[in-house]
N, C-alpha and C positions, 0 to 999 in steps of 0.2 A: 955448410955455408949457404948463405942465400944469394941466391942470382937472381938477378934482374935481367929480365929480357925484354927485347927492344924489338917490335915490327908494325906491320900494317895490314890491318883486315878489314876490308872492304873500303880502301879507303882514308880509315881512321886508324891513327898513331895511337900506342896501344903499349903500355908498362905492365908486366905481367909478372909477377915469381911463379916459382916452378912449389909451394911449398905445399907437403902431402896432408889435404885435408879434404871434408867433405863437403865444406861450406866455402864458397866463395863471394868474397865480397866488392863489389862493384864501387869505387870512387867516382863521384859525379863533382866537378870543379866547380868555379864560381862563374860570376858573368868574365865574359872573352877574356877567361884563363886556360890554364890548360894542365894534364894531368901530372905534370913538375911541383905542382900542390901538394902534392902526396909523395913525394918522393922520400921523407923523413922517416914517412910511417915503416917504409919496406924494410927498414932498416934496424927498429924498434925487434922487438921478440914476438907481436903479433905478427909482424913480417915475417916471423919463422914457422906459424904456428899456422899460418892461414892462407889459402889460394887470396894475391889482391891483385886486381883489374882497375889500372889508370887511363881511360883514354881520352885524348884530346878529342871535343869533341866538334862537328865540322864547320870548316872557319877559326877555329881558333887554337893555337899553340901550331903543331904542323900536321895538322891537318886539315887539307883545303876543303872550300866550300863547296866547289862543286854547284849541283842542279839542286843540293840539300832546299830544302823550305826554309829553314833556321827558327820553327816556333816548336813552342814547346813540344807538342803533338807528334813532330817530326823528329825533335832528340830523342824522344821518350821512344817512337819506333828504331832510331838510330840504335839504341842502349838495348831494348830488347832483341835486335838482330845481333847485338856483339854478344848479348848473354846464349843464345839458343847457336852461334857458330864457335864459341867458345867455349862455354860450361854448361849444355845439355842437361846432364844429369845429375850437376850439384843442386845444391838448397842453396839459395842466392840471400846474401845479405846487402843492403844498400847503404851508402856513406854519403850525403850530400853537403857539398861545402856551400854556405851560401845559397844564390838561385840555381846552384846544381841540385837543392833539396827538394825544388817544384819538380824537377823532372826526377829523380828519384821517386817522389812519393807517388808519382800517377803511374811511373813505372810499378810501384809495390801495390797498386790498386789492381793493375793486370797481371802480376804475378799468384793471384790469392793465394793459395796454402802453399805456395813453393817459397814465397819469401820469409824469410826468417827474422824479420825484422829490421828497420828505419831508423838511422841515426844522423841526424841531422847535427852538423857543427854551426853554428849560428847562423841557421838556414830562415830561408825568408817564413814569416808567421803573417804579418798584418799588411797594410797598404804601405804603411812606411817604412818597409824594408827595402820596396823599391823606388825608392827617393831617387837616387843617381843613375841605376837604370833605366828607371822607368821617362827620364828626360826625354827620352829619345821621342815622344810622343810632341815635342816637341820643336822635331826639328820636320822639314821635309826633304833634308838630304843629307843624306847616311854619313857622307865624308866630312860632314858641317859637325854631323853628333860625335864622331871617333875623335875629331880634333878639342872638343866641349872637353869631354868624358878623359882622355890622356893627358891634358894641359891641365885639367884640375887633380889629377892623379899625382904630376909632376910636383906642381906645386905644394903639395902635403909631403909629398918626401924625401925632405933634404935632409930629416933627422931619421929614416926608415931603410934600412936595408930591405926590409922587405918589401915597401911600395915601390922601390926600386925594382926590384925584381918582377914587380905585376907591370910596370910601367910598360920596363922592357916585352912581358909577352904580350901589353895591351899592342903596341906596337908590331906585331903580327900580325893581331887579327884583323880577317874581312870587315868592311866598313857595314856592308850590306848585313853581313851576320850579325854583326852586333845591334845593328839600328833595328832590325826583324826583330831579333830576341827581346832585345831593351820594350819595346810598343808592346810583344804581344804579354812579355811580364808585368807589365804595368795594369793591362785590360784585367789579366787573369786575378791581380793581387786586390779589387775591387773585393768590399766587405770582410777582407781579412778570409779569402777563399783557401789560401795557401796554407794558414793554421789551421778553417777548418779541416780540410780534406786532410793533411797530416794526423790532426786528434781523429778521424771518423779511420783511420784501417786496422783492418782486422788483425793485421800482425803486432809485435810490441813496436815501441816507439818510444827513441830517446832524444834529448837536446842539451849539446853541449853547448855554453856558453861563459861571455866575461861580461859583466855589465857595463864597462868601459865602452864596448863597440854595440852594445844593444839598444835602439832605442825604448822608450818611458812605456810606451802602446805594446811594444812587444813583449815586455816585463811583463804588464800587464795580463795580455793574453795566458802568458805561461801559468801564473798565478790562478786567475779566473778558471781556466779550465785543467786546473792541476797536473801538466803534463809532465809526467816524469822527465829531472833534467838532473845535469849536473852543471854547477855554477864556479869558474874558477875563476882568480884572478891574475893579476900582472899580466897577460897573454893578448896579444894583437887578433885582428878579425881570422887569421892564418894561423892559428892554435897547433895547426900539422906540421908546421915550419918553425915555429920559436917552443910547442914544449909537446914535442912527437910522445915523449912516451907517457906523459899524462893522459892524451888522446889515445893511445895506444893502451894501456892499460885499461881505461875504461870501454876502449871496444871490447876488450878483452872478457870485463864481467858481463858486459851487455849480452853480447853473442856466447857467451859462456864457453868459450876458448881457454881448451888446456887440458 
């Protein structure tokens, strides 16, 4: 049976299984989500098959902000202190949902020959993946932008159980966290840096996706620089929540689990 275990290390709240493998793969969430994104997957048979690591990251879901910086720089060192007090001696795989795939991929650029490879779920590629994000650049005070960014969330989901669900943990998160992340996403996603530095690592790299939630530019990109992906449809931006084991099985060939 697969257990889910539930604690805090260093701070950050942290969904772990116990399952005997040699690879463990790290879940990186979306903007002021939190590791409940992934919850479907531990459940799936790649949940059985694989050490996975959810943690909320700080500021968002429940894990406080703290003195954290909240830009990317600072997850990314977040992420790599949970991999080296956590799994030392595994071969690390990375799972980024969304703009949890910026901080995964710079994480997989510091990891070099230990990462085993980058799988992005409709992770950010071009400038316009940070469209709602990157608003934040727009406000000068944080609580103005958490109020923007929730009320337009609210408002998309009166037919979504699942924006429901994001609603609620946007409604957690630090205002300050988000409005930090949201600007320093928006600076970073300037010329489409996000796809590059994703297409430029030296590990493999995958992208799942639905064309429904992707925009025109990011097709585009995919296309252009032919980056291995898989394309599914029917599936909302949260593919780990409405079809776990379609995502689950493709982690599955990706990481060559089994």
């Amino acid at each position: 049976m697969n257990v889910l275990a539930i604690r805090v290390v260093n701070d950050v709240f942290l969904r772990a299984n116990a399952a005997p493998s040699d690879l463990a793969l790290w879940c990186l969430h979306g903007f002021a989500d939190c590791g409940a994104a992934f919850a479907h997957l531990f459940e799936t048979p790649l949940g059985r098959r694989v050490r996975m690591m959810a943690p909320d990251l700080p500021g968002f879901g429940a894990s406080p902000r703290g003195d954290h910086g909240g830009t990317i720089a600072d997850h990314v060192a977040t992420l790599l202190g949970l991999i080296e007090e956590e799994t030392p001696d595994m071969k690390i795989g990375l799972v980024g949902h969304s703009v949890g795939s910026v901080i995964a991929a710079e994480a997989a650029r510091q990891l070099g020959p230990r990462c085993a490879g980058m799988f992005s779920i409709e992770g950010n590629l071009t400038a316009d993946d940070a469209y709602f994000s990157g608003q934040a650049v727009d406000y000068e005070n944080a609580a103005d932008f958490k109020n923007l960014f929730t009320n337009k969330i609210w408002e998309r989901s009166a037919d979504s159980i699942i924006l429901r669900l994001y609603h609620g943990g946007l409604m957690q998160a630090d205002a300050g966290a988000m409005w930090t992340f949201g600007r320093d996403v928006k600076s970073y996603s300037r010329d489409d840096q996000p796809g590059h530095v994703l297409k430029a690592l030296d590990c493999p790299v995958h992208y799942f996706w639905c064309a429904d939630n992707t925009p025109e530019t990011t097709q585009k990109f995919l296309r252009d620089h032919a980056l291995p992906n898989t394309e599914v449809t029917g599936t909302s931006h949260w593919p780990m929540l409405d079809a776990p084991d379609k995502v689950g099985a493709c982690l599955e060939l990706f990481f060559r689990v089994g």
